[in-house]
N, CA, C and O atoms as a GROMACS GRO file, in nm:
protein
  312
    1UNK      N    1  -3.249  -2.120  -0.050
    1UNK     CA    2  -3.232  -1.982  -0.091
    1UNK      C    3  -3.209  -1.978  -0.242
    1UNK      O    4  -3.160  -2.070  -0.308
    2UNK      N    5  -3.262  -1.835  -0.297
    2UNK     CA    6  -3.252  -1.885  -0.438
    2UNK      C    7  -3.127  -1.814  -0.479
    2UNK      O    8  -3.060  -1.733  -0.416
    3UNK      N    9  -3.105  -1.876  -0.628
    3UNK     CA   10  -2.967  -1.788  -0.655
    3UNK      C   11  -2.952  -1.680  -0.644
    3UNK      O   12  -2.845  -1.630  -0.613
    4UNK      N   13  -3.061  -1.616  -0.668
    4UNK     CA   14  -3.074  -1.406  -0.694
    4UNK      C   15  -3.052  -1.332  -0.532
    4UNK      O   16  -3.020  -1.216  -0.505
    5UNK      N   17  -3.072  -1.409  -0.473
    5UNK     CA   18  -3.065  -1.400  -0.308
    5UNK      C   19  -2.946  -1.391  -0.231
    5UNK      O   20  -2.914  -1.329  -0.130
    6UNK      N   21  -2.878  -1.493  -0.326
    6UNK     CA   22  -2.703  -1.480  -0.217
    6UNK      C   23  -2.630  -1.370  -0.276
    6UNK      O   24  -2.641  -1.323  -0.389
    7UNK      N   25  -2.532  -1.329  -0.157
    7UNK     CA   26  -2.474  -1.240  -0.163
    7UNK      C   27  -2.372  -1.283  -0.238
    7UNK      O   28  -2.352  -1.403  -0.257
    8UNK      N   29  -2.277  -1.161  -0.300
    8UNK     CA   30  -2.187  -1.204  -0.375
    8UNK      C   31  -2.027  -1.208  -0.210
    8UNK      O   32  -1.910  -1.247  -0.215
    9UNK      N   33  -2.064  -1.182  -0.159
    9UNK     CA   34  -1.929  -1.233  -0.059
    9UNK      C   35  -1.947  -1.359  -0.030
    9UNK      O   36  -1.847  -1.430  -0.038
   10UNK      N   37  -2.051  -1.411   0.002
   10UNK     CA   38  -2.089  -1.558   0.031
   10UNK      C   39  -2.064  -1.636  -0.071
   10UNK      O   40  -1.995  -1.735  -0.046
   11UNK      N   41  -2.103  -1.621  -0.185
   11UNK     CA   42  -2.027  -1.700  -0.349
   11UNK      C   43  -1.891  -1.675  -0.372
   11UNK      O   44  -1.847  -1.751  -0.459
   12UNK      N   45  -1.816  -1.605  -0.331
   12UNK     CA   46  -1.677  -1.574  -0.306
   12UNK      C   47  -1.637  -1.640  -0.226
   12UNK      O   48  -1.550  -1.711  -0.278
   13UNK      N   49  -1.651  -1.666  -0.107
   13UNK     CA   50  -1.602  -1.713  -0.001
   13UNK      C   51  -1.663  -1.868   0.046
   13UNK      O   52  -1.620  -1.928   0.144
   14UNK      N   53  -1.770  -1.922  -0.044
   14UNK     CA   54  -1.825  -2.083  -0.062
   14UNK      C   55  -1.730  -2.070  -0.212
   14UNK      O   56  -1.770  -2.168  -0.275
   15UNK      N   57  -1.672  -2.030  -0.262
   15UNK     CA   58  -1.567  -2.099  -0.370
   15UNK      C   59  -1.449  -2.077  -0.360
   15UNK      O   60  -1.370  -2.090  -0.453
   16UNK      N   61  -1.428  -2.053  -0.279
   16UNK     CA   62  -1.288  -2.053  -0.185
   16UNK      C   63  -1.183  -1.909  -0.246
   16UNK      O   64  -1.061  -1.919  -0.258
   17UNK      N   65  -1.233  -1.828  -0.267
   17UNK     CA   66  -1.185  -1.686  -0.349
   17UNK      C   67  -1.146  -1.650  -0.268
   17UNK      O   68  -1.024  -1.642  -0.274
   18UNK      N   69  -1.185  -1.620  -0.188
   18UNK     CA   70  -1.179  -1.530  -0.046
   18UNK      C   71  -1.174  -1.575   0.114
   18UNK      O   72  -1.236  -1.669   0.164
   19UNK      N   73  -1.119  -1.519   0.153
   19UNK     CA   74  -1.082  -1.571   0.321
   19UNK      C   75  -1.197  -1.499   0.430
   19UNK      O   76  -1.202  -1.376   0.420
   20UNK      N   77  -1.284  -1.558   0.526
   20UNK     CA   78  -1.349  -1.478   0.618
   20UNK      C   79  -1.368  -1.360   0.652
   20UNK      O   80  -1.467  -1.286   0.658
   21UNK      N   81  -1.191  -1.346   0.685
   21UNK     CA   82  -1.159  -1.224   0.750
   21UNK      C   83  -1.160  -1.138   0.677
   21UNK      O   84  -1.230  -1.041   0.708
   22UNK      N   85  -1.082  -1.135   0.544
   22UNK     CA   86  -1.052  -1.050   0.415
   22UNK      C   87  -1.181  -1.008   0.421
   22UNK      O   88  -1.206  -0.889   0.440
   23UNK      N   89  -1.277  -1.098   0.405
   23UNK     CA   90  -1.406  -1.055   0.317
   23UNK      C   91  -1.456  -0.990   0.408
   23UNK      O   92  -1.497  -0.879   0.377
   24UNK      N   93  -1.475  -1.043   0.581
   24UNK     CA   94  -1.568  -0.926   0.655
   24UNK      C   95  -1.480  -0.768   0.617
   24UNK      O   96  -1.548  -0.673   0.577
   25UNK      N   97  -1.350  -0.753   0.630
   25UNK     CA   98  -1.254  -0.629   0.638
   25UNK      C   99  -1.293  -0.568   0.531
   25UNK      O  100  -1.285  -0.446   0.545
   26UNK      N  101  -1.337  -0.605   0.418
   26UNK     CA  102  -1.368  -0.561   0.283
   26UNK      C  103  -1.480  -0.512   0.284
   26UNK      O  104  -1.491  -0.403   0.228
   27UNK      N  105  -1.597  -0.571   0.344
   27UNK     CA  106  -1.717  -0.512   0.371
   27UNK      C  107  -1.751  -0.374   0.455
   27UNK      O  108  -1.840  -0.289   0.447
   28UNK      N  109  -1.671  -0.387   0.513
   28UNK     CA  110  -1.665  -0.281   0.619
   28UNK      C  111  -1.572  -0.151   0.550
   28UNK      O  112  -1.591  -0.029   0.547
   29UNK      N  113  -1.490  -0.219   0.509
   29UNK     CA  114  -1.400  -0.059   0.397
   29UNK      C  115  -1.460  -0.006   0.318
   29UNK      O  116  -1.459   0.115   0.300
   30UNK      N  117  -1.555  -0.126   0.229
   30UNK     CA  118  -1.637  -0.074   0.114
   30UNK      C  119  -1.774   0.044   0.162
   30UNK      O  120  -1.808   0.144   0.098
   31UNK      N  121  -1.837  -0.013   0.302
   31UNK     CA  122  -1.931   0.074   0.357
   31UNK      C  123  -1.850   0.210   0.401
   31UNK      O  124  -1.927   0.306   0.415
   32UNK      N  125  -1.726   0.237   0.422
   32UNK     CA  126  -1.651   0.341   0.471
   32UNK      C  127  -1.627   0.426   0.340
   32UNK      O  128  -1.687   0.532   0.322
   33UNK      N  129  -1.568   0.392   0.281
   33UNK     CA  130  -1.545   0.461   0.123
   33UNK      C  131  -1.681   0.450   0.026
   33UNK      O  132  -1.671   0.496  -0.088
   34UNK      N  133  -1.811   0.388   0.067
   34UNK     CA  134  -1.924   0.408   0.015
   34UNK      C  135  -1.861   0.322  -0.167
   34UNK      O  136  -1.901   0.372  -0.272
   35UNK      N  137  -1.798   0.240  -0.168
   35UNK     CA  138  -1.767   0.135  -0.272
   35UNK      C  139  -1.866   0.015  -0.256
   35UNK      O  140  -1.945   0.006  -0.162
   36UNK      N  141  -1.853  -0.093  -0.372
   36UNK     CA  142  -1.923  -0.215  -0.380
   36UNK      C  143  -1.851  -0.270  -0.325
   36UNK      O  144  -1.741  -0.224  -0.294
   37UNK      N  145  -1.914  -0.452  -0.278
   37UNK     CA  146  -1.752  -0.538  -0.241
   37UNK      C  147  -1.665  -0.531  -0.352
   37UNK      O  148  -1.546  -0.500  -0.343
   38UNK      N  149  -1.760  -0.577  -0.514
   38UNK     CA  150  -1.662  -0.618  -0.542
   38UNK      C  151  -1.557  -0.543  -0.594
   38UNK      O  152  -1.453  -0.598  -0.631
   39UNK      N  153  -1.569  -0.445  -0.599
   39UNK     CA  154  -1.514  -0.278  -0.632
   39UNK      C  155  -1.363  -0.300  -0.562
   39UNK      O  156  -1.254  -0.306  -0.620
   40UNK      N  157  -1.390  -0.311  -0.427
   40UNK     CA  158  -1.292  -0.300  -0.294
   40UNK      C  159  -1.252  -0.439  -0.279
   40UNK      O  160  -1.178  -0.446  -0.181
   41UNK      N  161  -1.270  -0.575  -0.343
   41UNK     CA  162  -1.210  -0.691  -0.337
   41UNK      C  163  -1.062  -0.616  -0.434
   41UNK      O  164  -0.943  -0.598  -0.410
   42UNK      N  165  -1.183  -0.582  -0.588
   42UNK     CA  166  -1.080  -0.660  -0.687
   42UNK      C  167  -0.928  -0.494  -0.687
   42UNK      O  168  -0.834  -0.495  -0.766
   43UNK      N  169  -0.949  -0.390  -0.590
   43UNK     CA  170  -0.885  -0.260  -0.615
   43UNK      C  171  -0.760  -0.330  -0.485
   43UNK      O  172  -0.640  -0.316  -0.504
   44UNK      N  173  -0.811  -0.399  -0.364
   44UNK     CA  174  -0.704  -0.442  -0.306
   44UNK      C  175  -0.651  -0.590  -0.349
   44UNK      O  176  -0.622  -0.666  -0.257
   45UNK      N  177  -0.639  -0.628  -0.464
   45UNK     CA  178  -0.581  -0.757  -0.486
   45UNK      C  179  -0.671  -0.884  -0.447
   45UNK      O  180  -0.668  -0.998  -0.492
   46UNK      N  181  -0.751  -0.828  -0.348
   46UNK     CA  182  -0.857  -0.946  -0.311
   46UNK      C  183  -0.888  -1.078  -0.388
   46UNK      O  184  -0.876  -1.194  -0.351
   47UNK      N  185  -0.927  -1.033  -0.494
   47UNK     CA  186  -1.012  -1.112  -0.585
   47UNK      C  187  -1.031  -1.059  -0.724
   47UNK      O  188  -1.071  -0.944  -0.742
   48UNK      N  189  -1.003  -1.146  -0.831
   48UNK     CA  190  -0.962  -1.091  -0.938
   48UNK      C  191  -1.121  -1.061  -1.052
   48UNK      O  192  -1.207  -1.148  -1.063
   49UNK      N  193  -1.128  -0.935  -1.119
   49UNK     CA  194  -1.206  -0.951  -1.196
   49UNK      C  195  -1.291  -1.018  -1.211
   49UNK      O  196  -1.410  -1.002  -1.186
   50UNK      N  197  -1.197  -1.166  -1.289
   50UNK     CA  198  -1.297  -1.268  -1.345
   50UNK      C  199  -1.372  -1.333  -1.226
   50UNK      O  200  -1.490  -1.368  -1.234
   51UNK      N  201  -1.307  -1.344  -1.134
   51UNK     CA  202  -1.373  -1.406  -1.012
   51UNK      C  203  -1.469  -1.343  -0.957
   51UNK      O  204  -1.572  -1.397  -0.917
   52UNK      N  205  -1.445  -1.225  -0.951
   52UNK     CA  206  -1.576  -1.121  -0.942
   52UNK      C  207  -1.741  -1.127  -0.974
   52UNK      O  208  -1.847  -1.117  -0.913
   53UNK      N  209  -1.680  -1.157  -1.150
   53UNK     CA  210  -1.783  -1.115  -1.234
   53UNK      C  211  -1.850  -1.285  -1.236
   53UNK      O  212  -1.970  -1.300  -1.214
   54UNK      N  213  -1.787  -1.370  -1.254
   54UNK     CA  214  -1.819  -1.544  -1.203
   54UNK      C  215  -1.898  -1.538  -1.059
   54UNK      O  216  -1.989  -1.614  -1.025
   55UNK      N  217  -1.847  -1.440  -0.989
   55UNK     CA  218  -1.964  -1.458  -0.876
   55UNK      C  219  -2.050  -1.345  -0.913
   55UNK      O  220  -2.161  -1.387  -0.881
   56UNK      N  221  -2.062  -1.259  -0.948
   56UNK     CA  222  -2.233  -1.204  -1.027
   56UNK      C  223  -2.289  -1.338  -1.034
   56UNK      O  224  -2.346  -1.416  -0.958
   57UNK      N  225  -2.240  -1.334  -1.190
   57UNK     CA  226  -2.315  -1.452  -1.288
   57UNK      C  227  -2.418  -1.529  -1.209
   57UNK      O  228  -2.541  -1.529  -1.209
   58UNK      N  229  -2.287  -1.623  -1.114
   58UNK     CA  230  -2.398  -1.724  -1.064
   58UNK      C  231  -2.538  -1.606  -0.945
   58UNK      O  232  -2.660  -1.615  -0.947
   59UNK      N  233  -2.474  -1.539  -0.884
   59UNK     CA  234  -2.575  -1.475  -0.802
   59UNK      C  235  -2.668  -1.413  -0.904
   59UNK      O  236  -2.702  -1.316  -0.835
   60UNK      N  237  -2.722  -1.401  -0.994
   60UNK     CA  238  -2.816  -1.349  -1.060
   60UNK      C  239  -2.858  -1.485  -1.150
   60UNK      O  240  -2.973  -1.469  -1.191
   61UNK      N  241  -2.815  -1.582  -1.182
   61UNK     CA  242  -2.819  -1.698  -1.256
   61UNK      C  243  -2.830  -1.724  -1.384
   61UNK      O  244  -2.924  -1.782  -1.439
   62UNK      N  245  -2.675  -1.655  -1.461
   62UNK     CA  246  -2.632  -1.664  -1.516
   62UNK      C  247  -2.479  -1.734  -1.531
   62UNK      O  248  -2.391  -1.721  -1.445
   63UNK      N  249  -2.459  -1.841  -1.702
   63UNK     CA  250  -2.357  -1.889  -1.686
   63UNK      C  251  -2.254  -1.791  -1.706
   63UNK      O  252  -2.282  -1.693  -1.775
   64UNK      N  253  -2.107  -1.806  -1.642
   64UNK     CA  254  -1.993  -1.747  -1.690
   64UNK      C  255  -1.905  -1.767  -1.775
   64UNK      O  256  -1.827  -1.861  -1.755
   65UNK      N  257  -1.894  -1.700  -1.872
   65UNK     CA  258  -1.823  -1.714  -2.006
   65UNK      C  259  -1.686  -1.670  -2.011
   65UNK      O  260  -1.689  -1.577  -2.092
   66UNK      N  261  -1.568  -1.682  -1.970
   66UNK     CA  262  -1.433  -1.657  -2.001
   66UNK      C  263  -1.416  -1.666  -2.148
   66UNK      O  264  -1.358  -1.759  -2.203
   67UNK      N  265  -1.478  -1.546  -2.218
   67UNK     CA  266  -1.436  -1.528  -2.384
   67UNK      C  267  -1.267  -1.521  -2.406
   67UNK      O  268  -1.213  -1.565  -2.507
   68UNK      N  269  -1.195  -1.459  -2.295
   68UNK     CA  270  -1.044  -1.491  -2.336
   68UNK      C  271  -0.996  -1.635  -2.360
   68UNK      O  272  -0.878  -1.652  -2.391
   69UNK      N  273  -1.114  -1.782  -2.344
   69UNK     CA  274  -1.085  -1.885  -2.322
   69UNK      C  275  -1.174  -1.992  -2.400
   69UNK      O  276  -1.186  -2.114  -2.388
   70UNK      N  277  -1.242  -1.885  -2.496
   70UNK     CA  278  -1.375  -1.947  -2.666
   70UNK      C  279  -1.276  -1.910  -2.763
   70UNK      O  280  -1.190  -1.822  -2.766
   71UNK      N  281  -1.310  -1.999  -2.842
   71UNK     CA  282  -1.272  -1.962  -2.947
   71UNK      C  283  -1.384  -1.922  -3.067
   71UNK      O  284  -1.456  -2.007  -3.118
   72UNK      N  285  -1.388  -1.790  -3.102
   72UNK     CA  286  -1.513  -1.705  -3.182
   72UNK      C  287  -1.431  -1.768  -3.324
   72UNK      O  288  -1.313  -1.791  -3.351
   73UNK      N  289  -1.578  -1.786  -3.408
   73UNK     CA  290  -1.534  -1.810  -3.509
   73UNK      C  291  -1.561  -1.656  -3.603
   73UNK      O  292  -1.647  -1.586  -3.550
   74UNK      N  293  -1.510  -1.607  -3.709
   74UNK     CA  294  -1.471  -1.513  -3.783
   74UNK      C  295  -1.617  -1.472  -3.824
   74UNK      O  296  -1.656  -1.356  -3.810
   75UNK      N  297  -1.738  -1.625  -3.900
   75UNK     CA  298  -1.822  -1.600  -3.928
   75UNK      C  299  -1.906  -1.539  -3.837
   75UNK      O  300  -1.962  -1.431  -3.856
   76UNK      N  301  -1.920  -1.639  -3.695
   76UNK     CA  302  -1.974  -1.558  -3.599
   76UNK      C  303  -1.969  -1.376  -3.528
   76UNK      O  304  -2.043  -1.288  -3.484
   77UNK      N  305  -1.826  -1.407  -3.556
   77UNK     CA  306  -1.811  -1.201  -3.485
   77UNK      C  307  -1.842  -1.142  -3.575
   77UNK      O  308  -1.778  -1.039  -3.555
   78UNK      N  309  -1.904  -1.125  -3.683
   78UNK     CA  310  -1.956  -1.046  -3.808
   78UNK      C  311  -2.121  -0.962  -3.755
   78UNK      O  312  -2.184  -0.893  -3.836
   0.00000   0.00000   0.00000
């Protein structure tokens, strides 16, 4: 399967973010309130932001960059 293909609960829950159950319960709330998962992970504590957006990344196949965790140089942010 290719990367663009998996779901982002399945990359959540193959990187150990998320628990089975959580994640089916989440799916099913999110279809009830017409939300995304990851909308309804990261609003009940589920799963945080960055973990979120780290599982985009790879599901579209892109790397994930934690800029709170680069160091930009002065010349560069210009």
């Amino acid at each position: 399967m290719s990367k663009s293909k998996r779901r982002l609960g399945e990359i959540l829950y193959k990187k150990g973010y998320v628990g089975k159950e959580k994640l089916i319960a989440a799916i099913k709330k999110g279809k009830k309130v017409k939300k995304r998962l990851g909308e309804v992970l990261i609003a009940d504590g589920l799963a945080t932001e960055d973990q979120v957006f780290e599982a985009l990344a790879k599901q579209f196949g892109f790397e994930f960059i934690d800029l709170d965790k680069v160091d930009i140089s002065a010349e560069a942010a210009k």
